[in-house]
C-alpha positions in Angstrom: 115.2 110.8 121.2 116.7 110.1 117.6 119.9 112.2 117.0 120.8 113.4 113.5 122.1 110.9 111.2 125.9 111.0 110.0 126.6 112.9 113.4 128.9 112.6 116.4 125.8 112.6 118.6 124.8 108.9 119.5 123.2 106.8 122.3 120.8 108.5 125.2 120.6 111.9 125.6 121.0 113.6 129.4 118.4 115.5 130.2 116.7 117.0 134.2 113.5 117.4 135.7 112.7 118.5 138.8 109.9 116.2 139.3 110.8 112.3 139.3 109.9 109.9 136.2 109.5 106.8 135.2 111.1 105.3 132.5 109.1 104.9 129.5 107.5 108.3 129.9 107.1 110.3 126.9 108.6 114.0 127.3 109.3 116.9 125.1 113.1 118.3 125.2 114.6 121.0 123.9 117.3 120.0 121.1 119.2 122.7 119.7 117.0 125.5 118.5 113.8 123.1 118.7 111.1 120.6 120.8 111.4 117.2 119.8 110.0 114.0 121.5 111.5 111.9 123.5 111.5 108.9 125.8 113.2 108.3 129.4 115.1 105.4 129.0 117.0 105.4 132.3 117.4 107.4 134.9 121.2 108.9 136.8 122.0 110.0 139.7 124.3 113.3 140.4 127.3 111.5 141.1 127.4 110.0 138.0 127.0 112.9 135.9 130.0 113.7 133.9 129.3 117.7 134.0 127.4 120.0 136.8 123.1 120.0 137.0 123.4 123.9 135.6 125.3 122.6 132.0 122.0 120.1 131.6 118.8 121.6 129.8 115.6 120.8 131.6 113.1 118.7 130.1 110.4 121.1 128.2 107.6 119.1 129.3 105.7 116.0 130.6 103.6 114.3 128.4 101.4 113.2 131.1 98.5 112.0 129.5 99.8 109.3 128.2 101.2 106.2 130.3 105.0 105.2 130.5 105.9 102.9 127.7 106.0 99.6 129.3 109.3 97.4 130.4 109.2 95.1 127.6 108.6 97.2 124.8 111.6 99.3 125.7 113.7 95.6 126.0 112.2 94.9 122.5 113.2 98.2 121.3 116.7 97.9 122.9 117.2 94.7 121.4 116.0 95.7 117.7 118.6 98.4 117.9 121.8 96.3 118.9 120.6 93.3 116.9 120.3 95.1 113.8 122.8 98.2 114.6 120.8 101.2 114.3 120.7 103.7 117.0 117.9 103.4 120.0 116.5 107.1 119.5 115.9 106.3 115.5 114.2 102.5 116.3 112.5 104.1 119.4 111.2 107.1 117.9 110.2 105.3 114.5 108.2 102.9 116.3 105.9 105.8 117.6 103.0 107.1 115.8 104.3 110.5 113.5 101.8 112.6 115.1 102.9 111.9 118.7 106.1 113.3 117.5 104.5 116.6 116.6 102.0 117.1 119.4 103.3 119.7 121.9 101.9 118.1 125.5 98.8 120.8 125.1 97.9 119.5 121.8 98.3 116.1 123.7 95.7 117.0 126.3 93.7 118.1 124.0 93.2 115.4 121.7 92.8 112.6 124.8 90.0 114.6 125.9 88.2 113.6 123.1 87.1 110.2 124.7 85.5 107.9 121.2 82.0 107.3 122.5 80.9 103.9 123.9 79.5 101.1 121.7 77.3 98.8 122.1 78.2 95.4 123.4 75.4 92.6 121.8 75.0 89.1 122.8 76.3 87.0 120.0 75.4 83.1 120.1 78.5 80.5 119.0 75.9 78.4 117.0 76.2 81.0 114.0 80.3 80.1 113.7 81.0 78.0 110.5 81.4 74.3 111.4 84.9 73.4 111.8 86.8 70.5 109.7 88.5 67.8 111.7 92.2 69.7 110.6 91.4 73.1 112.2 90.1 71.5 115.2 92.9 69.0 115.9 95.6 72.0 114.9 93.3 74.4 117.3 93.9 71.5 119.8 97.5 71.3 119.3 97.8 75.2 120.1 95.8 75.0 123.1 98.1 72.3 124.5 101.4 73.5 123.7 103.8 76.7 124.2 105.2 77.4 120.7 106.0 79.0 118.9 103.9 77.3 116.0 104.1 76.8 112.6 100.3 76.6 110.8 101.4 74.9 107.7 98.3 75.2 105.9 97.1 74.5 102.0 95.5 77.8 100.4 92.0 78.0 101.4 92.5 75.5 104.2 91.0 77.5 106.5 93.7 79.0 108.1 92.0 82.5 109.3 89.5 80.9 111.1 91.9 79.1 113.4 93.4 82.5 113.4 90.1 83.9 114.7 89.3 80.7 117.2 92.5 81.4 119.1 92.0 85.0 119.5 88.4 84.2 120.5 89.3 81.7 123.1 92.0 84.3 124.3 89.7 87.1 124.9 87.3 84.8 126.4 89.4 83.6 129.6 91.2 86.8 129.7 89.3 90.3 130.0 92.5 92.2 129.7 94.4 90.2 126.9 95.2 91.4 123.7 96.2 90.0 120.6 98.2 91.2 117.7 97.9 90.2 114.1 99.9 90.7 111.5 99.5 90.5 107.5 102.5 91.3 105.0 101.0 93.7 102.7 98.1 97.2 103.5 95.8 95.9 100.8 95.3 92.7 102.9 94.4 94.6 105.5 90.5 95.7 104.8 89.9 92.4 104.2 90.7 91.0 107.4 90.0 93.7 109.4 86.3 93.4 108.5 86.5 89.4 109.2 87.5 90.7 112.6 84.9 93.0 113.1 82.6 91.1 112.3 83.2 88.2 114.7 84.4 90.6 117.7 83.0 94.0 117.1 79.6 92.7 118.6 81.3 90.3 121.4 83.8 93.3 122.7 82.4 96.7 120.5 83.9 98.7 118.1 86.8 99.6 119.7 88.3 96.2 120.2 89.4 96.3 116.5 91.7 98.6 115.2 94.2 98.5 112.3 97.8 99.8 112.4 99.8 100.2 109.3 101.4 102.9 107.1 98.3 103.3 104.6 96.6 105.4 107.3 96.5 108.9 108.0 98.5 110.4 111.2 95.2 110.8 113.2 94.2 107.5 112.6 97.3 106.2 113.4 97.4 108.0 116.7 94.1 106.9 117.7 95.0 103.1 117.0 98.6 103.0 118.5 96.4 105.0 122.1 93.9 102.4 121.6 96.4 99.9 122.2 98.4 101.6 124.6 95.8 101.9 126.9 94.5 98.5 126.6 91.2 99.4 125.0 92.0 97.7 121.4 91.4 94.2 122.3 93.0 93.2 118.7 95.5 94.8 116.8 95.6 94.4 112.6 98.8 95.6 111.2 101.5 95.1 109.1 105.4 95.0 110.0 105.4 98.3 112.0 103.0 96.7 113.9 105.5 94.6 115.8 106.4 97.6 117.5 102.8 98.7 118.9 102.8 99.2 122.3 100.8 96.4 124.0 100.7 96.1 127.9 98.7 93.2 127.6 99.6 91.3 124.6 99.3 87.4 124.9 99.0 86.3 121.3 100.8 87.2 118.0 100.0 85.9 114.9 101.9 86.7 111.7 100.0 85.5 108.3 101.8 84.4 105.2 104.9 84.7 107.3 107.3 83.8 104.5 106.7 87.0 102.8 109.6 89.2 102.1 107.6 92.5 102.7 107.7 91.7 106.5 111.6 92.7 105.9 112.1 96.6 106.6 114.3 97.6 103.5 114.8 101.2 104.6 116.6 102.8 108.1 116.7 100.1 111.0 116.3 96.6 108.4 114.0 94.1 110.8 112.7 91.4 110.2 109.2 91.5 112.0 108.7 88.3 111.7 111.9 87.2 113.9 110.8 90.0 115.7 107.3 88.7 116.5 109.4 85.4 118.0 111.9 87.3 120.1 108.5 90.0 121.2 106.6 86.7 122.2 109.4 85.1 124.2 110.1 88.9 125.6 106.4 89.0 126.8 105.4 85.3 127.6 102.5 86.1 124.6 102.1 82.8 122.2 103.2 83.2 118.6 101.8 81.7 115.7 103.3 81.7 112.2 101.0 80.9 109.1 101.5 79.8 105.7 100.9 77.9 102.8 104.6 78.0 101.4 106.4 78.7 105.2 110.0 80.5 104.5 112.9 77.8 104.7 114.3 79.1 108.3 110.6 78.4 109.5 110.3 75.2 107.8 113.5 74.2 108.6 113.0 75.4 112.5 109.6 73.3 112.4 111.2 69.9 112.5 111.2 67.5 115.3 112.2 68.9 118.8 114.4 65.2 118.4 116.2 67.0 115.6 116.9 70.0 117.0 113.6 71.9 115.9 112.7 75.0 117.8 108.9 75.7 116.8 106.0 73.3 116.3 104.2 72.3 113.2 100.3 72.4 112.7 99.6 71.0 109.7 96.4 71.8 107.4 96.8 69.9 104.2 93.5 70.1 102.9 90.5 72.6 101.3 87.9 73.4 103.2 84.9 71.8 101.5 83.3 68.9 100.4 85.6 68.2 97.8 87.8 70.5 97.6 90.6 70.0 95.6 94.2 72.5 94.9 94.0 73.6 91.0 95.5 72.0 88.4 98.9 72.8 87.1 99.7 73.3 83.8 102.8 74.1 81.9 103.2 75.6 78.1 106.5 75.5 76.6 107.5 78.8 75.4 110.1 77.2 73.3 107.4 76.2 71.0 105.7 79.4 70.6 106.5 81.4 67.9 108.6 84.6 68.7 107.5 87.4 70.8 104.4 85.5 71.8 102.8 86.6 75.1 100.1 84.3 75.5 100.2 81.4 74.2 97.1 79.3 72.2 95.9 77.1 74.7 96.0 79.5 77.5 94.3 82.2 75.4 91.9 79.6 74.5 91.5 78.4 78.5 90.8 82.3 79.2 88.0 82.3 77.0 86.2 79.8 77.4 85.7 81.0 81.2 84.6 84.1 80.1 82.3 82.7 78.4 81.3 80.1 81.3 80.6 83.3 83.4 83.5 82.1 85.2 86.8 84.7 86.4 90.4 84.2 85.3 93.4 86.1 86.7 96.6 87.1 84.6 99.8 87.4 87.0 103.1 89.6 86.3 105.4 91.0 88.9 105.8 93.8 87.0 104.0 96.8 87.3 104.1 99.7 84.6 104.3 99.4 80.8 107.6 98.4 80.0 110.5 97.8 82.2 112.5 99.8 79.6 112.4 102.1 77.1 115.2 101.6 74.5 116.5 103.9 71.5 117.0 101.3 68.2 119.4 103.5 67.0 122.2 103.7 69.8 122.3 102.2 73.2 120.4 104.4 75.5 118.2 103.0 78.0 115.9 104.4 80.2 118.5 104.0 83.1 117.7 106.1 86.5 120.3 109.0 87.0 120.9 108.8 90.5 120.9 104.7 91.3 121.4 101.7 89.2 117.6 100.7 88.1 116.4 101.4 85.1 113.2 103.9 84.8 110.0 101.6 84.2 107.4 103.4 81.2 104.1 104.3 82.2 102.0 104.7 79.3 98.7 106.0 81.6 100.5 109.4 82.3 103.6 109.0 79.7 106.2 108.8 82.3 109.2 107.1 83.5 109.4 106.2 86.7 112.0 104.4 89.1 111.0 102.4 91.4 114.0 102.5 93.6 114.7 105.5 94.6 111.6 107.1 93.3 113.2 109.7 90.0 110.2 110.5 87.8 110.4 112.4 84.8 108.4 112.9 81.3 108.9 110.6 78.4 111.3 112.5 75.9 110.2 113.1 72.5 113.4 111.7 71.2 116.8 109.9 72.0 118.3 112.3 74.7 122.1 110.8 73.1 121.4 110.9 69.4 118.1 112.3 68.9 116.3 109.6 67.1 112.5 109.7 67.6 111.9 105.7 67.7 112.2 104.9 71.0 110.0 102.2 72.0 109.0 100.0 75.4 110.7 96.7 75.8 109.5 94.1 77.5 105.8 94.3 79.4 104.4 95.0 82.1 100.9 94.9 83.5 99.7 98.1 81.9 101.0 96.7 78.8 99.8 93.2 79.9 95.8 94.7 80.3 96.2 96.1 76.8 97.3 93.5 74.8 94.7 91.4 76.3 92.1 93.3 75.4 93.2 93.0 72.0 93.0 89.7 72.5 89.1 89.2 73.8 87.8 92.2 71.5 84.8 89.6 70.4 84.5 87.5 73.4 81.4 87.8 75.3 80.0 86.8 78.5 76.9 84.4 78.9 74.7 87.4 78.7 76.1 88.4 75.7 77.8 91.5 76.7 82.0 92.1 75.8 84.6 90.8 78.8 85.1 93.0 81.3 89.2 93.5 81.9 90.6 95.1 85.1 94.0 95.9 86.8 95.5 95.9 90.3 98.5 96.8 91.1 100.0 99.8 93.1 99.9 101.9 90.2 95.9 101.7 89.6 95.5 101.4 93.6 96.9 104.9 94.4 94.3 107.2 95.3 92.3 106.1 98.7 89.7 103.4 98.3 91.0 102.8 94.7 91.8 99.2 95.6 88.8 98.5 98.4 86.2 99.6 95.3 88.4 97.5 92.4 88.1 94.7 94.7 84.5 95.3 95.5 84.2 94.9 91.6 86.0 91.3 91.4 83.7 90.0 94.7 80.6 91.1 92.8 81.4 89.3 89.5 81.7 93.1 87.8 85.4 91.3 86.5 86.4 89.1 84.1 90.3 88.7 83.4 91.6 90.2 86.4 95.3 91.1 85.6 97.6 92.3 88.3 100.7 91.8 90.6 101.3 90.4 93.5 98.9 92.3 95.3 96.3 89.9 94.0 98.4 86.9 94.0 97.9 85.8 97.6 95.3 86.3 100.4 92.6 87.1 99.1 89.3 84.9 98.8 88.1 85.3 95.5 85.4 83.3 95.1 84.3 82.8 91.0 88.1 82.5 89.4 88.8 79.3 88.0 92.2 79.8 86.5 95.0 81.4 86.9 97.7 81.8 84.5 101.3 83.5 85.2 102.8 84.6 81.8 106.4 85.2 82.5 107.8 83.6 86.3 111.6 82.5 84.7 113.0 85.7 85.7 113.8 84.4 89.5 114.9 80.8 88.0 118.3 82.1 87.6 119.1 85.1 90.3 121.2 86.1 91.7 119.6 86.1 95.2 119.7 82.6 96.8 116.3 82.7 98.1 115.0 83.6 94.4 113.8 80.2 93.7 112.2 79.8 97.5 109.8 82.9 96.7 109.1 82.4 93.2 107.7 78.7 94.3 105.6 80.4 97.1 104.8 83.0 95.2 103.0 81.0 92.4 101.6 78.7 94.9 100.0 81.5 96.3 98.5 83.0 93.0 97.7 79.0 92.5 95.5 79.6 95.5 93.4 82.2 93.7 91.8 79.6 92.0 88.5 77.6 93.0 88.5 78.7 96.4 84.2 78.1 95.7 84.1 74.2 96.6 81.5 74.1 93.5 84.3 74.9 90.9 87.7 73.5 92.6 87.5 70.7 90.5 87.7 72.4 87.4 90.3 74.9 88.7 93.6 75.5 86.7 97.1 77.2 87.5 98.7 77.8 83.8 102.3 78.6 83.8 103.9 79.8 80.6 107.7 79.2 80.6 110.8 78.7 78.6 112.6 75.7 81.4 109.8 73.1 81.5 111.7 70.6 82.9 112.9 73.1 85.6 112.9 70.9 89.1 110.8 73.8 90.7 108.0 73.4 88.3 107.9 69.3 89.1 107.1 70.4 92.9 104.4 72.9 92.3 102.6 70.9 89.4 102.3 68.2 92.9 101.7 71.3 95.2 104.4 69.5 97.1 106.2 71.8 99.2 108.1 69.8 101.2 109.3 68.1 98.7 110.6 71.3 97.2 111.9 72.4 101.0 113.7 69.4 101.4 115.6 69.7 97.9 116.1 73.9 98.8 117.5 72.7 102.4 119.7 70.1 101.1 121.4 72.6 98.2 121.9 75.5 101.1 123.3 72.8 103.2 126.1 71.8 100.7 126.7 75.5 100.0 126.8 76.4 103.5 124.0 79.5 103.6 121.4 79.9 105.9 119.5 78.4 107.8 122.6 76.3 108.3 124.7 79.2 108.7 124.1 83.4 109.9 124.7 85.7 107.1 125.1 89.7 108.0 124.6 92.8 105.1 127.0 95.7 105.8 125.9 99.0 103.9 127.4 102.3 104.5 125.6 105.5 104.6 127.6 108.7 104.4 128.0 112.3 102.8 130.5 111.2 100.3 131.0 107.9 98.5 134.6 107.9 98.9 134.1 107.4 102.4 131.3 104.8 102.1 133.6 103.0 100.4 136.5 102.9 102.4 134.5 102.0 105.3 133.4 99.2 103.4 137.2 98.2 102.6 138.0 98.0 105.6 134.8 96.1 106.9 136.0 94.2 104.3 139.4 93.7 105.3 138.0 93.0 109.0 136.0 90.1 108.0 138.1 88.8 106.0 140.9 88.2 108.9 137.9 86.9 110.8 138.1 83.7 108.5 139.1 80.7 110.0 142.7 79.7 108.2 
């Protein structure tokens, strides 16, 4: 069970029952003045208890209707919690549905008696799959013939769900009890590929072979998915990084798509990375892993080299579109330093925009940067919209005249004036996609479509995509050519298949040139490749396809890769600079933070972590 945080309470509670059980069972226990779940990770006997049987409370009750969590899930669990140091009750219990938490063993019962109905099972001839290109079938080939793990190094819109699809197929084919986890980085990728999935395997295995698992989801339906696959009777599990964590006695394959993305990193509580995670699970569980992407992270890259060279995965590699003809866009660059001041877009892309509006044609406008303005400023003194309780600054939102943080979450109402001096002029600087939406619509006020009707402008980001089926319906609207600009963030920048865009233009990237962060530069370049991918995904139009980038360091190396869509070169040059600076993969890096009541005694931990570590070094 998780024990309060900041307490002297830590590691496996002791608990009795007069009946035997197995570890892995799922019990409720009495913990101070309430009922909370729990799990039995180990059992004692009476000789080795370190008080008598009448000082230990009794178990509350069995929840019997559920099986015992299996072996390897508890060893995955165990490990996550040493590997990342966070106590086993709070990875344990986090990896649990919420409302299994809640559910006294009578509500339990309860709810299992309501058995889903059976579906229908229909016949479902192979001759209706797409035709396979000669790269899916010889990487397909590759899988079936080797352990892994696998790399599937594959260009945007190469194809590489459909080999995602194929193995699973082939899995569930030979095996009637094998299940197969999938993974995506982000929710709003999810819909998507869960109805990919249903359709091929809804039919083949019913209804109930296919269920999605991520945080998007109401507790019910989390419940219901996480029994599904605890039982066995989801065949294929969709999720995103919780997923990792889904109980799966039978799982034989794991697949993680786009797996350089950063979002498979838990930033809050226990920090995982369910991508390493998905390795160590599959080695755990002797299930195959497979890793997908068009811009792989450097560790995967780097771990995908020759087994003669030390390499520890193996590369499939995709290079091309599917399609005859298919071609990557274009790239193009525009030198901001020869654009007049303050200008956002520049001539020629403005110019590029509209005439594939007027083509009947899609374009799509990226910025990482939802909200209005990143800041609002006073021109009279030096206040800025900074957040009160951490170090961000509030972001404006002009849709509901508020500022936000989106850190820690502080949201308050614009003020009317300067909360220092009073001044009333306080204005937004710098843009962000609210902004971004508006000042392009200024911009296209007379252009018209082929049918003579006004451009049609839309936004997606996690702003316009709060309320539920916000961003299934907006993306409906983009599918069905309802959209012409499509501006957004990286919600729209990479997996999904949009059909009619022919251009894609990202206004301001040089932010990450320069950080801070050493992998900055290794996620902007996937990052635009990605949103590059956007673009004339339709055979019919790649050829005509364009990636615009507007920036201010042209002659950046970065830009010289991705105008080749040349990854490996840029991996090689990334790999060679952390190699001379001694960071990973070459070398393991560890994050200490301190949690406590007070921040005097944060700190001092950290001193003397500090001091530690530092006598640690050799001399």
């Amino acid at each position: 069970m998780q024990t309060p945080a900041h307490s002297a309470i830590a590691g496996p509670l002791t608990y009795q029952s007069e009946l035997p059980l197995t570890a892995g069972t799922l019990v409720r226990v009495p913990f101070s003045t309430r009922e909370v779940l729990g799990v039995v990770w180990d059992t004692l006997e009476a000789a080795k208890l370190d008080r008598t049987e009448s000082e230990i409370r009794a178990v509350g009750a069995v929840l019997d209707g559920v099986a015992p969590l299996p072996v390897a899930w508890r060893q995955l669990v165990q490990f996550a919690a040493g590997y990342y140091q966070r106590s086993l009750g709070e990875v344990a219990l986090a990896a649990l549905p919420p409302q299994l938490r809640d559910l006294s063993a009578a509500q339990l019962a309860r709810r299992l008696k309501r058995a889903p109905a059976a579906t229908s099972v229909d016949a479902v001839v192979d001759s209706d799959l797409i035709a396979l290109s000669e790269e899916q079938i010889r990487a397909i080939a590759q899988f079936d013939a080797q352990s892994g793990p696998f790399l599937l190094f594959g260009a945007t819109g190469s194809g590489k769900t459909e080999v995602y699809l194929r193995c699973v197929q082939a899995l569930l084919e030979v095996d009637a009890n094998a299940q197969a986890l999938v993974m995506v980085p982000e929710i709003n990728l999810t819909p998507q590929l869960e109805a990919r999935f249903r359709e091929r395997f809804a039919g083949r295995h019913g209804e109930a072979a296919v269920v999605s698992l991520h945080s998007g989801m109401t507790n019910p339906q989390r419940l219901k998915s996480w029994l599904a696959a605890h039982s066995g009777t989801a065949r294929i599990v969709l999720g995103t990084r919780m997923a990792v964590f889904a109980s799966m006695p039978q799982l034989k394959l794991i697949v993680v798509d786009e797996e350089h993305d950063p979002s498979y990193k838990q930033q809050e509580g226990a920090r995982y990375s369910a991508r390493d995670l998905a390795i160590y699970r599959g080695r755990l569980e002797g299930a195959k892993v497979l890793l997908g992407s068009a811009t792989p992270s450097l560790e995967s890259w780097h771990h995908s080299r020759p087994a003669s060279e030390g390499g520890r995965y193996q590369r499939l590699e995709m290079p091309s579109r599917i399609g005859a003809g298919g071609t990557l866009p274009q790239v193009r660059l525009v030198d901001m330093n020869l654009q007049p001041k303050n200008t956002v877009f520049s001539p020629q892309l403005l110019q590029a925009i509209t005439e594939r509006v007027a083509r009947g044609e899609q374009a799509m406008v990226f910025l990482n940067r939802r909200g209005y303005a990143p800041v609002l400023a006073c021109s009279s003194c030096d206040w800025k919209s900074e957040c009160p309780h951490c170090s961000a600054y509030r972001v404006f939102h002009k849709i509901d005249r508020t500022l936000r943080c989106h850190h820690c979450g502080f949201t308050e109402r614009v003020p009317r004036a300067c909360p220092n001096c009073g001044n009333v002029d306080i204005a937004p600087v710098g843009r962000g996609t609210e902004r971004l939406e508006e000042h392009l619509a200024e911009l296209l006020t007379d252009v018209r479509r082929p049918d003579g009707t006004l451009a049609r402008i839309a936004r997606i980001d996690a702003d316009s995509t709060r309320l539920k089926g916000a961003l299934e319906a907006q993306l409906a609207q983009v599918h069905a050519g309802e959209v012409d600009v499509l501006v957004g963030t990286q919600m729209i920048a990479k997996g999904h298949d949009f059909r009619a865009i022919t251009l894609v233009a990202a206004v301001n990237p040089d932010g990450a040139l320069f950080s801070a962060d050493f992998r900055a530069p290794e996620r902007l370049f996937g990052l635009l490749m990605q949103a590059a991918g956007r673009a004339g995904r339709d055979a019919a139009h790649s050829a005509a396809s364009e990636m615009w980038i507007q920036t201010m360091h042209p002659q950046h190396p970065m830009f010289a890769a991705l105008r080749r869509h040349d990854y490996p070169a840029f991996a090689a040059d990334q790999l060679r600079e952390r190699e001379q600076a001694g960071l990973p993969p070459f070398s393991h890096a560890a994050l200490v933070r301190a949690e406590a009541r007070t921040q005097e005694v944060a700190q001092g931990f950290l001193n003397a972590a500090s001091a530690t570590a530092a006598a640690l070094q050799p001399a």
